[in-house]
C-alpha positions as a printed Julia matrix, in Angstrom:
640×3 Matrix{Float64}:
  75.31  -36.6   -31.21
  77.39  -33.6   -31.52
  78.26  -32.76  -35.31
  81.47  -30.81  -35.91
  81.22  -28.33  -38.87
  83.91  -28.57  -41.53
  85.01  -25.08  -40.6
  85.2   -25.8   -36.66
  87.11  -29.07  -37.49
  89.83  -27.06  -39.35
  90.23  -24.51  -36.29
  90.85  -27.65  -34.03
  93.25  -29.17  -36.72
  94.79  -25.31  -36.45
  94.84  -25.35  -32.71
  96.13  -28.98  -32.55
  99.27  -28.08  -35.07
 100.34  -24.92  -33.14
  99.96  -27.12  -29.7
 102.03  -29.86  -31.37
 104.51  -27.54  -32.64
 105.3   -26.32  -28.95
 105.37  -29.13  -26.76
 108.41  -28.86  -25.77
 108.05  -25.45  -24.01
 106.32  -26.55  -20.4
 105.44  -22.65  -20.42
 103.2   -22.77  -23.07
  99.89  -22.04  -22.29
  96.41  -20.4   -22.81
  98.03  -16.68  -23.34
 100.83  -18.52  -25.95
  98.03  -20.17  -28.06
  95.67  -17.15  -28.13
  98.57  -15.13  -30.02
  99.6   -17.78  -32.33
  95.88  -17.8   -33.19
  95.43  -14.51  -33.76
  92.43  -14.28  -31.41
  92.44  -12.98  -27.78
  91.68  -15.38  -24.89
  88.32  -14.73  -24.77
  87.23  -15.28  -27.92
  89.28  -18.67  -28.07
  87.53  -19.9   -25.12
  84.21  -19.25  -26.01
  84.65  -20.85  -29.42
  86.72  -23.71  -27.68
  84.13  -24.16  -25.51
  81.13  -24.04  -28.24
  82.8   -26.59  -29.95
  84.26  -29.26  -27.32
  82.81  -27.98  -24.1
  86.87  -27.76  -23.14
  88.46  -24.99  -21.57
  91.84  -24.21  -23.34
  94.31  -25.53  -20.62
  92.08  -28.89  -21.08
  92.94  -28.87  -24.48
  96.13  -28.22  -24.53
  96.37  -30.54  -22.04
  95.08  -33.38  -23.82
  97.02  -32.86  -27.28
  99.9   -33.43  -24.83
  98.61  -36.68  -23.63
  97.86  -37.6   -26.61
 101.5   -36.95  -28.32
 102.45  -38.61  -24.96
 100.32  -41.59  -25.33
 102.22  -42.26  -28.81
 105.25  -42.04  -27.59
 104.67  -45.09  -24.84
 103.28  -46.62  -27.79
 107.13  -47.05  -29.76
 108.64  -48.25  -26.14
 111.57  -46.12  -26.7
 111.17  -43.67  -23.84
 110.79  -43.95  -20.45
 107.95  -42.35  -18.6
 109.96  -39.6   -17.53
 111.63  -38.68  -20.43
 108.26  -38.47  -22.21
 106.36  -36.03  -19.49
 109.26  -33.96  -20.57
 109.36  -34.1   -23.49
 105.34  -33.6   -24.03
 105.92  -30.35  -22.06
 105.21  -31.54  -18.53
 107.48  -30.02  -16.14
 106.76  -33.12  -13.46
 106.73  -36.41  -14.36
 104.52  -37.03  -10.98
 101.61  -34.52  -12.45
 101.79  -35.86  -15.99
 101.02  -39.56  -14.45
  98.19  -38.13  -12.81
  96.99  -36.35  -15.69
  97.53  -39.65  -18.05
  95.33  -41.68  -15.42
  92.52  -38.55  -15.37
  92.05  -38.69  -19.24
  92.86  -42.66  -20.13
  92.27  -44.19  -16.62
  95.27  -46.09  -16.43
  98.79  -45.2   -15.82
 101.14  -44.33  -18.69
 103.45  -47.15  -17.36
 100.24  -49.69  -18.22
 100.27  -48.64  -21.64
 101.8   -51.63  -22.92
  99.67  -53.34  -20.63
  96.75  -51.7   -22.03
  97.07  -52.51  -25.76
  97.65  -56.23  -24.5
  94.55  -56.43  -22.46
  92.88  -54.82  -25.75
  94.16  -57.66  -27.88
  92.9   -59.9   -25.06
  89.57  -58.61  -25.12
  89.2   -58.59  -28.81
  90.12  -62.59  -29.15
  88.09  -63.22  -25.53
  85.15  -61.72  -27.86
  85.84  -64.68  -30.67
  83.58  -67.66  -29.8
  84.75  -69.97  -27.18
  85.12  -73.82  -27.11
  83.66  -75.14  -24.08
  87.23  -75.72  -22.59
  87.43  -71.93  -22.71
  84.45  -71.23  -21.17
  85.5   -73.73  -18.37
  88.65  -71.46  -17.79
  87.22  -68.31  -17.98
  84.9   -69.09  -15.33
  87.85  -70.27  -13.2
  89.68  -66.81  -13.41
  86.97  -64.76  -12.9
  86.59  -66.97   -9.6
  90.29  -66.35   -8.6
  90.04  -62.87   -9.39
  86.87  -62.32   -7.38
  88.72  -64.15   -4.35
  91.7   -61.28   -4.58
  89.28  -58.54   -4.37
  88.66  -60.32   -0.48
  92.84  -60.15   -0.06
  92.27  -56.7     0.48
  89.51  -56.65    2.62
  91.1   -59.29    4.74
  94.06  -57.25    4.79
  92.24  -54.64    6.89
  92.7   -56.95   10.31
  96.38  -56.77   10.32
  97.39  -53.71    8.89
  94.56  -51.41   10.71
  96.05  -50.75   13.53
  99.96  -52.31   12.62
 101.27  -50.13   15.28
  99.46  -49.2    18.43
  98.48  -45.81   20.61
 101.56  -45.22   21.78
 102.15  -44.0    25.94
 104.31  -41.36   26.77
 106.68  -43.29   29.38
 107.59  -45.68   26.37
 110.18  -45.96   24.76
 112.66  -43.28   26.64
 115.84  -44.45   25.28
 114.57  -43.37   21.45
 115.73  -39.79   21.62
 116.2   -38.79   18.01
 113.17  -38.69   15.93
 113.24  -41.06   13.14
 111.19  -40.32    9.87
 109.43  -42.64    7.54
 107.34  -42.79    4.43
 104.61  -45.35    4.23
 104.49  -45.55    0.1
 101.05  -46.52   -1.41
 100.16  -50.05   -1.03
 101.02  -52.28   -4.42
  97.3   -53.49   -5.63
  97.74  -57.38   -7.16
  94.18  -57.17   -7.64
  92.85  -57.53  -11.24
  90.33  -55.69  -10.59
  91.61  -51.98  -10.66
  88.17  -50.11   -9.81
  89.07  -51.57   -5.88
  92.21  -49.46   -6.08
  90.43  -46.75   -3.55
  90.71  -50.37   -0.66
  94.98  -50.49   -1.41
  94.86  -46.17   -0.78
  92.67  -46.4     2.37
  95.02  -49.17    4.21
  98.03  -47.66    3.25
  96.76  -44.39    4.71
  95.56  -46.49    7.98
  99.31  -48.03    8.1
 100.66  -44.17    8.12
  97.61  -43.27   10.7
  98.54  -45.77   13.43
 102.63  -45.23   12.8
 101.86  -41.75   13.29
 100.96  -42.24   17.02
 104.13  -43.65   17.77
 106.16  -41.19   19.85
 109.45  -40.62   18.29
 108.31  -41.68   14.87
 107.6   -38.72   11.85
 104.96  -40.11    9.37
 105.71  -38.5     5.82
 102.19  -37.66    4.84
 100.05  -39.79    2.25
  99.38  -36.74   -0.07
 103.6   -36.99   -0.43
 103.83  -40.06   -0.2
 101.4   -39.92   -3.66
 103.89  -38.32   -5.24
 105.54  -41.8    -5.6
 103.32  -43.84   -6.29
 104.66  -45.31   -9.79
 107.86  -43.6    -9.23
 111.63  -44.46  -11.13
 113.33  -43.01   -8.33
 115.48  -44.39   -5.88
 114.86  -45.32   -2.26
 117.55  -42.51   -1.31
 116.21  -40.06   -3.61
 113.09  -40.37   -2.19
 114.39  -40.29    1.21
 116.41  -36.92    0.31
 113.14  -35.33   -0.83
 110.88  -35.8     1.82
 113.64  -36.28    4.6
 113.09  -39.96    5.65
 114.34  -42.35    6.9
 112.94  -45.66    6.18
 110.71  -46.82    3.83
 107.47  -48.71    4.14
 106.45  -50.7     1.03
 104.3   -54.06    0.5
 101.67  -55.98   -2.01
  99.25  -58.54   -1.22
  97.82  -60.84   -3.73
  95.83  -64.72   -3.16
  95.64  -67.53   -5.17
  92.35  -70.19   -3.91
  92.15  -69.69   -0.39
  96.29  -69.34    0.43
  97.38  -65.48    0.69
 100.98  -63.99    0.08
 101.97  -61.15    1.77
 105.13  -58.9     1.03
 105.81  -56.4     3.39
 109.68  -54.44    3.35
 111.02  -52.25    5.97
 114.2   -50.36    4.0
 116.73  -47.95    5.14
 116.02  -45.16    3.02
 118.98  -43.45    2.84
 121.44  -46.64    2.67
 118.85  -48.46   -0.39
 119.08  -51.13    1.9
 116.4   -54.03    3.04
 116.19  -53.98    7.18
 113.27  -56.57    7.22
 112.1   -58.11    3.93
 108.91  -60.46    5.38
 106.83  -63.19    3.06
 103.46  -64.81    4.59
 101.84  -67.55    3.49
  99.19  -68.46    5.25
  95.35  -69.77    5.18
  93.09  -67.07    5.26
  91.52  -68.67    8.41
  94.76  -68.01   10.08
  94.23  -64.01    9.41
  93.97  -63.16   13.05
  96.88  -64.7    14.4
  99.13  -63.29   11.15
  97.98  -59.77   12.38
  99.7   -59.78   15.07
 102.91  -61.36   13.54
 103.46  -58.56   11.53
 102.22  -55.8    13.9
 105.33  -56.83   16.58
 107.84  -57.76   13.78
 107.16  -54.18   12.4
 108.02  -52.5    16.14
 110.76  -54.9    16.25
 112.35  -53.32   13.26
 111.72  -50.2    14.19
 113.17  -51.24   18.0
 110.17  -50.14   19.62
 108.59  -51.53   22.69
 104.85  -52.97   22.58
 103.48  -53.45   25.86
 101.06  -56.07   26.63
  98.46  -53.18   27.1
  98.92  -52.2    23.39
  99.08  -55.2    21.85
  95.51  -55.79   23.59
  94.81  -52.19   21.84
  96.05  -53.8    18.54
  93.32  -56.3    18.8
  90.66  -54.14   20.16
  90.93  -52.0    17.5
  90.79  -54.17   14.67
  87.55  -53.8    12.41
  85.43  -56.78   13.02
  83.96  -57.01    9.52
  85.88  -56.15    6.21
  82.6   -55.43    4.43
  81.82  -52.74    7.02
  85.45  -51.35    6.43
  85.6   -51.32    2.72
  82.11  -49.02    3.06
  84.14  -47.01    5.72
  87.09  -46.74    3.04
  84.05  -45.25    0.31
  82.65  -43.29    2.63
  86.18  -41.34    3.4
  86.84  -41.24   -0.25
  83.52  -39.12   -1.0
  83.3   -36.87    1.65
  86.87  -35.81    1.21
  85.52  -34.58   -1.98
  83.93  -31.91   -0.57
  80.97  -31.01   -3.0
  77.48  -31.59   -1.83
  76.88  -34.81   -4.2
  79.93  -36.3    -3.1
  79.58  -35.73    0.91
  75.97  -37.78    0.53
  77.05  -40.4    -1.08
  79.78  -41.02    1.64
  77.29  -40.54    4.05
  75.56  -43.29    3.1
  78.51  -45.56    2.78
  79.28  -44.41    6.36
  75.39  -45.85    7.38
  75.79  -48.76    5.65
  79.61  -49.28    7.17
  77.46  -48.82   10.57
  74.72  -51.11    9.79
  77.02  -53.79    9.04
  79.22  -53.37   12.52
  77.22  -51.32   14.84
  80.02  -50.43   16.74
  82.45  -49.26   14.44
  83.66  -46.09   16.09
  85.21  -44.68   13.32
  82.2   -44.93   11.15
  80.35  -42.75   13.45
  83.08  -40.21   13.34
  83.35  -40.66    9.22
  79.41  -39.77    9.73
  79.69  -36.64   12.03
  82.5   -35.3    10.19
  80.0   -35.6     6.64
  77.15  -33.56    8.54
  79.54  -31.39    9.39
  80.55  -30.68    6.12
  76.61  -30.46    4.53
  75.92  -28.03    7.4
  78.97  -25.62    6.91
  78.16  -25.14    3.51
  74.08  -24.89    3.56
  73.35  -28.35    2.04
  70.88  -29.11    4.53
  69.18  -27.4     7.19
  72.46  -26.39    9.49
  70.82  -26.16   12.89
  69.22  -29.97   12.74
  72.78  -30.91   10.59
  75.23  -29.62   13.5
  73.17  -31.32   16.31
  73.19  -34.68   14.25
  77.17  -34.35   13.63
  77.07  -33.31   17.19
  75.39  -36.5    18.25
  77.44  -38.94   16.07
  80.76  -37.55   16.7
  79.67  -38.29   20.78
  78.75  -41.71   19.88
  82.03  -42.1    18.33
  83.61  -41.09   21.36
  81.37  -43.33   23.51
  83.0   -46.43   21.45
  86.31  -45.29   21.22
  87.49  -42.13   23.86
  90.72  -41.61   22.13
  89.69  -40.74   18.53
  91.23  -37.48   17.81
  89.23  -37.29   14.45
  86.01  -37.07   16.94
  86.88  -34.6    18.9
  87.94  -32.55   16.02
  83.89  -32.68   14.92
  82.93  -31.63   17.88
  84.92  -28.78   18.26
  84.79  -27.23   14.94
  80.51  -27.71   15.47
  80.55  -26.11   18.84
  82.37  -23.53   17.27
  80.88  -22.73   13.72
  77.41  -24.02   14.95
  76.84  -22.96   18.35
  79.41  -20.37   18.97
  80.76  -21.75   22.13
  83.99  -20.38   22.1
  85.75  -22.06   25.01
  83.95  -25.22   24.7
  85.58  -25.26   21.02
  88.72  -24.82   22.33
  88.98  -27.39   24.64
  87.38  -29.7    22.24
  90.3   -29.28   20.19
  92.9   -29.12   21.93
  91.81  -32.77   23.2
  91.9   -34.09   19.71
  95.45  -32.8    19.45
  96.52  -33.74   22.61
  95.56  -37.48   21.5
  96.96  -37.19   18.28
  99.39  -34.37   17.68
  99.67  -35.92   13.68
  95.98  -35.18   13.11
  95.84  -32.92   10.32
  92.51  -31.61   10.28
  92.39  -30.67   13.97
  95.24  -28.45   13.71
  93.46  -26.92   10.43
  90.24  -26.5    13.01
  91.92  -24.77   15.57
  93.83  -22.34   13.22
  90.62  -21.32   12.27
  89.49  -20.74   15.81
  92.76  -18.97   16.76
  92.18  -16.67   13.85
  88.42  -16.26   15.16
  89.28  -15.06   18.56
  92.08  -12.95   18.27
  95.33  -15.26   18.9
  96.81  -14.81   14.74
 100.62  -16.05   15.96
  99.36  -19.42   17.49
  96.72  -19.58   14.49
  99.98  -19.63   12.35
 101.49  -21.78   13.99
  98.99  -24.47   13.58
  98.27  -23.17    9.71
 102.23  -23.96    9.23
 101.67  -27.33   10.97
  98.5   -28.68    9.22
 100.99  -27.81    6.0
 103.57  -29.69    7.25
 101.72  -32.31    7.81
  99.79  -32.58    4.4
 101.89  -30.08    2.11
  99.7   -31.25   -1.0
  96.36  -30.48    0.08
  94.72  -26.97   -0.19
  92.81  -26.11    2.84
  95.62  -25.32    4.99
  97.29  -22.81    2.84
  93.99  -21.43    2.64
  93.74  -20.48    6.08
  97.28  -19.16    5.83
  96.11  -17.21    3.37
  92.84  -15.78    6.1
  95.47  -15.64    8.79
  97.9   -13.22    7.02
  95.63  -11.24    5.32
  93.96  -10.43    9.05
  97.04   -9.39   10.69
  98.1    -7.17    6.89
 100.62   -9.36    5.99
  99.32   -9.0     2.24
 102.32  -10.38   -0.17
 102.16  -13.86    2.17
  97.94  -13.88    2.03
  98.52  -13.98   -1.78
 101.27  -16.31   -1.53
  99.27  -18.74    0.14
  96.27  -18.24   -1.72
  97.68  -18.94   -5.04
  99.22  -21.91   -3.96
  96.32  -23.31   -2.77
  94.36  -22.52   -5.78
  97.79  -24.35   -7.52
  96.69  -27.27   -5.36
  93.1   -27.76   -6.12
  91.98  -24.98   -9.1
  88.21  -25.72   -8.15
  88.43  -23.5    -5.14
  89.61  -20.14   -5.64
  89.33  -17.19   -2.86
  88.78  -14.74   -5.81
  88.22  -11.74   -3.14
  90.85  -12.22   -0.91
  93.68  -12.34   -4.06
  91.69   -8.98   -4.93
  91.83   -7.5    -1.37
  95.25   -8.07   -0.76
  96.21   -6.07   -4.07
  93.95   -3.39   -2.85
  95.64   -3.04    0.26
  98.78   -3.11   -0.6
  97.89   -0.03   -3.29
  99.0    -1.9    -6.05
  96.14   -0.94   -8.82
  97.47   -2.37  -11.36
  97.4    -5.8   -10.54
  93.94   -5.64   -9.24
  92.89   -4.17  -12.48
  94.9    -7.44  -14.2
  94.01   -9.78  -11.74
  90.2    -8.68  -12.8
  90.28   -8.65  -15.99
  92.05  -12.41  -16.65
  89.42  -12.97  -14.26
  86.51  -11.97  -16.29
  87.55  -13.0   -19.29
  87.94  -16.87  -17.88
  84.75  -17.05  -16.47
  81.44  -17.35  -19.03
  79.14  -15.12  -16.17
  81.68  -12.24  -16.02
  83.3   -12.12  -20.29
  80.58   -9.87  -21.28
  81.98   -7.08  -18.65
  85.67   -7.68  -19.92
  86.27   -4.98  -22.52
  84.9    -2.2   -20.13
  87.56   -3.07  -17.0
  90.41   -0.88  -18.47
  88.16    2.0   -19.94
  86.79    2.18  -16.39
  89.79    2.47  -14.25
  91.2     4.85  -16.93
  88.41    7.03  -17.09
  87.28    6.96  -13.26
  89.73    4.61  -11.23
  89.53    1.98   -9.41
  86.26    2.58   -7.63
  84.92    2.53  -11.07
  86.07   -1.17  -11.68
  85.2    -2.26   -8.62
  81.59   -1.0    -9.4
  81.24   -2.62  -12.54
  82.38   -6.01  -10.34
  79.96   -5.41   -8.17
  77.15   -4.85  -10.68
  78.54   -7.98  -12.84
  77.83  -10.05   -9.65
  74.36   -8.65   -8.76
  73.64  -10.28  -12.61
  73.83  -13.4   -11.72
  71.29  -15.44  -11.28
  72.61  -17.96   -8.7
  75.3   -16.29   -5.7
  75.61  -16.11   -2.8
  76.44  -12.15   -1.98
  76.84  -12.89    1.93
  81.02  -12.9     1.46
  82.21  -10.58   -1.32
  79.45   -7.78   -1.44
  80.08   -7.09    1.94
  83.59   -6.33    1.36
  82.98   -4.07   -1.97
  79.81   -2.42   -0.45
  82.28   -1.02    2.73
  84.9    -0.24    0.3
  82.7     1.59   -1.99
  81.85    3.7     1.35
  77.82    1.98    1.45
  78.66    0.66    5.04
  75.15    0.44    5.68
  74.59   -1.79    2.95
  77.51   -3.7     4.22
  76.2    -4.02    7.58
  72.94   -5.28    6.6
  74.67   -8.02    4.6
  76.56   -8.93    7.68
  73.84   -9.19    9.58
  72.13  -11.09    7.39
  74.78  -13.68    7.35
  74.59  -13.75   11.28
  71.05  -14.26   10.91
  71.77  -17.34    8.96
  74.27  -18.61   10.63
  76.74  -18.84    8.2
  80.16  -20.54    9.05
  82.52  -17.9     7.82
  80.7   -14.76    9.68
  82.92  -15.03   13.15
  85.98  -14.55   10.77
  84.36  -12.08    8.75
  83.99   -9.32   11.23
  87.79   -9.24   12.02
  88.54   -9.08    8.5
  90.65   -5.77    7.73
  88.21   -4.17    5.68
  86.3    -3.52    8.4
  87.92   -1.96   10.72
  86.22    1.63   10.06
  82.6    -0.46   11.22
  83.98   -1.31   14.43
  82.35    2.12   16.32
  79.0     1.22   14.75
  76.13   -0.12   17.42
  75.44   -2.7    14.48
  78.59   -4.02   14.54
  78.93   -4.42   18.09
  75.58   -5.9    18.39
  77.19   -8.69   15.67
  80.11   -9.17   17.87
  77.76   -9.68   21.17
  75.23  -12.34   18.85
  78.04  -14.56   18.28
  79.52  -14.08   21.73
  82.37  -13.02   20.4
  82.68   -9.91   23.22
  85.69  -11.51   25.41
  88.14  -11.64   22.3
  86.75   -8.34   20.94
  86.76   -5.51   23.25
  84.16   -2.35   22.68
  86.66    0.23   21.11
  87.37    2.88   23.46
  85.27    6.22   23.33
  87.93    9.39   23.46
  86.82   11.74   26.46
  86.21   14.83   25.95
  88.43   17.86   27.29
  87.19   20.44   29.7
């Protein structure tokens, strides 16, 4: 255990007041603290960070939660008033950051302190009648954890594949927001089931011609929202609103499901089921055609034969699927094997379960991009599953997607990519992450407007998630449009603060001759970051002394200290600007030899441009067969 001096517990009581003090003023922050202190940011991190292992915007973080937390306490305030008045300037971000800290919302606080008093008098001795009813409950809740994997066969696939000779009367688009699914469950750890069948509900209304899906990640937003259907609507620009809850009681489920205008608060198709749970399959279908009836949509006979082919034959094997989504989306290595193996074991279970197999591909995809396992054996088994996929189930867009993003990180096959993708879009224009793949192929080969285009619309279609603002970010800074790279860029480090494109934010500054802020933009960045603090008091004696070059040489050194990088990206790009091309070159080529993902892109980067003439360079351009969409640069001839 941890002991806090009696001197480190009085700076925390310090740090706490001055927090307290200002949390009304959303803008206060690391840089605010630091001077009220009396100690620069550096040295209030480290001794922040000796002390709690917390970074300061943690900290300040959590004195606001816990003035918040309070607050919900006297049932005075609502939950908007309080983010505000804590200092959070959305009340959407402060409910996330309530559940990240106390893992519940703030609107369960009441709840909360109940189910504490519960638990303290359930820990009293019971009398055998007790006992008797305990046992019951626990039954009954254990029952509604199987609601929701039962729910799975009717809302998988609630609206079918749609063709494109239906419905040719629907000329206007219509818009709707699938909001996340009400949990009745007890059991809140089996929240992750609700998420995954609301998001299949927006994934099979999204094939609907006509029909604009509102994506989940805004469509989170509102989760435990106090605004109103048309406020909602006027936000994200819909037009009706998807909502239901599911809960059972001994073997009888009841289902609410609510179709709404958005914009006229108004109920077009409120729906209650109460059936047997042996009469699942036949409710399925109920709901799927009273849901196109609503929307006055057509099902043909052919999709409502899709409806029921595509239904997941086993909920067990779907509520691994669900896990196995949830973890790879994650992204870090731990993370993409444990969904892995949910994936196997969803596949195990039903050994047809197409979109397993592309869950599967899509996760040695991921470990293979980023070095976790051996890439060459990693692509080919993606490869492999993503085909198998596709074997099960020839119109999964999500497949083909794999297999064009391996053909073209892992083999190079530029064409083959191409078509690969533009498959997966031509089944499913809505599919997020193939327009993020081909963006990044565009970019690759030379087409930047199109790979814009497709940036913009893998934005559009999930404006809360990082990756595609990151490509924006590649995109512009390829074709110099600097001031909208570092637009991009910061925004998607707004999004998700765990990935940050450190070099490309300095690049862009570079380019665009503005010193200054690169100088800044290093120096907040050394003095955040434990590795680098140690280097921090020598940036601006440096550049003042020598210039930029200077700083950029102490970066450069400051990296080559650590003990764990990866200098395949960055020290390319410092080592050219520096003028040691050769050094730069062999870096490259190292990172060809490898086969690392980002290479292809690398080469067309800006910074490179004076390489181009160089016999190495060309020979990198003909390894990855990149010569078709990168022509030799023409020699000048000589006069006579």
């Amino acid at each position: 255990m941890n002991i806090i001096s009696s001197e480190d517990q009085a700076f925390l009581k310090r740090l706490n007041a001055i927090v307290e003090a200002n949390l009304h003023n959303e803008q206060f922050g690391v840089n605010e603290l630091a001077q009220k202190a009396g100690l620069s940011r550096s040295q209030i991190h480290r001794r922040l960070k000796s002390i709690s292992n917390k970074s300061v915007s943690q900290f300040i973080r959590e004195v606001r939660l816990e003035k918040a937390k309070e607050l919900l306490e006297e049932e005075t305030l609502t939950v908007s008033e309080i983010a505000y008045k804590v200092g959070f300037g959305s009340p959407s971000y402060f409910i996330k950051s309530f559940h990240d800290l106390y893992g519940y919302p703030p609107g369960d606080e009441k709840k909360h302190l109940t189910n504490m008093a519960e638990q303290e008098e359930h820990n009293q001795p019971q009398s055998p009648a007790n006992k008797l009813f305990t046992s019951r409950r626990k039954l009954i809740y254990g029952l509604a954890v199987i609601v929701i994997f039962l729910f799975t066969y009717f809302v998988w696939d609630i609206l079918p594949v749609g063709s494109p000779a239906k419905r040719s009367n629907n000329t206007l688009e219509k818009s709707v927001i699938v909001l996340p699914l009400e949990n009745l469950t007890t059991d809140k750890e089996n929240q992750y089931l609700a998420d995954g069948i609301s998001e299949d509900i927006r994934s099979q209304l999204a094939k609907i011609p006509g029909l604009k899906v509102i994506s989940g990640m805004s469509a989170e937003k509102y989760r435990e929202t106090i605004l109103s259907a048309p406020e909602i609507a006027r936000q994200v620009n819909a037009d009706y609103i998807l909502a239901g809850s599911i809960r059972q009681w001994d073997s009888i489920l009841y289902i609410n499901i609510a179709l709404s205008d958005a914009m006229q608060d108004r109920v077009l198709w409120p729906e209650k089921y109460e059936r047997k749970m042996e009469d699942i399959f036949e409710t399925q279908l109920d709901i799927a055609q009273n849901v196109a009836d609503q929307l006055h949509l057509i099902l043909s006979p052919e999709e409502i034969e899709q409806i029921e082919k595509l239904q997941p034959k086993n909920p067990e094997a779907y509520n691994n699927y669900l896990l196995g989504q949830y973890f790879c989306l994650k992204r870090d290595s731990a993370s993409i094997q444990k969904g892995i193996g949910y994936f196997k074991k969803a596949i195990e279970i039903d050994p047809g379960y197409a979109l397993a197999y592309a869950g599967l591909a899509d996760g040695f995809y991921a470990l293979s991009i980023t070095g976790n396992i051996e890439r060459s054996s990693g692509y080919a088994t993606a490869y492999k599953m993503a085909e198998q996929a596709l074997e099960m189930d020839s119109t999964l867009a999500e497949a083909y997607a794999v297999l064009g993003v391996v053909s073209k990180f892992g083999y190079w096959e530029w064409e083959k990519s191409r078509s690969f993708l533009k498959k997966a879009l031509a089944l499913d224009s809505t599919c997020m992450v193939a327009h993020l793949y081909y963006c990044s192929f565009l970019d690759i080969v030379g087409e930047p407007e199109k790979a814009l285009y497709h940036a913009n619309k893998a934005i559009e279609l999930e404006p809360y998630f990082h990756m595609p603002y990151h490509m924006k970010g590649l995109i512009c800074h390829n074709i110099n449009k600097f001031d909208e790279s570092t637009t991009a860029i910061v925004r998607s480090h707004e999004l998700n603060p765990e990935y940050w494109d450190k070099h490309l934010i300095l690049s862009n500054y570079l380019y665009l001759n503005d010193e200054i802020s690169a100088v800044k933009f290093l120096s907040e960045l050394f003095s955040v970051e434990p590795e680098f603090q140690k280097y921090e008091n020598r940036i601006y004696p440096a550049y003042e002394t020598s210039g930029i070059n200077s700083v950029l040489t102490l970066y450069l050194d400051a990296i080559y200290q650590q003990n764990e990088i990866d200098p395949l990206f960055l020290i390319p790009l410092l080592n050219n600007r520096l003028g040691m091309s050769d050094k730069a070159l062999t870096l490259l080529e190292r990172a060809c030899r490898e086969s690392r993902a980002d290479i292809p892109r690398m080469i067309r980067y800006p910074e490179f441009e004076n390489l181009h003439s160089n016999p190495r360079f060309q020979a990198l351009v003909d390894t990855m067969n990149l010569r078709p969409y990168f022509p030799k640069p023409i020699k000048p001839t000589s006069s006579n």
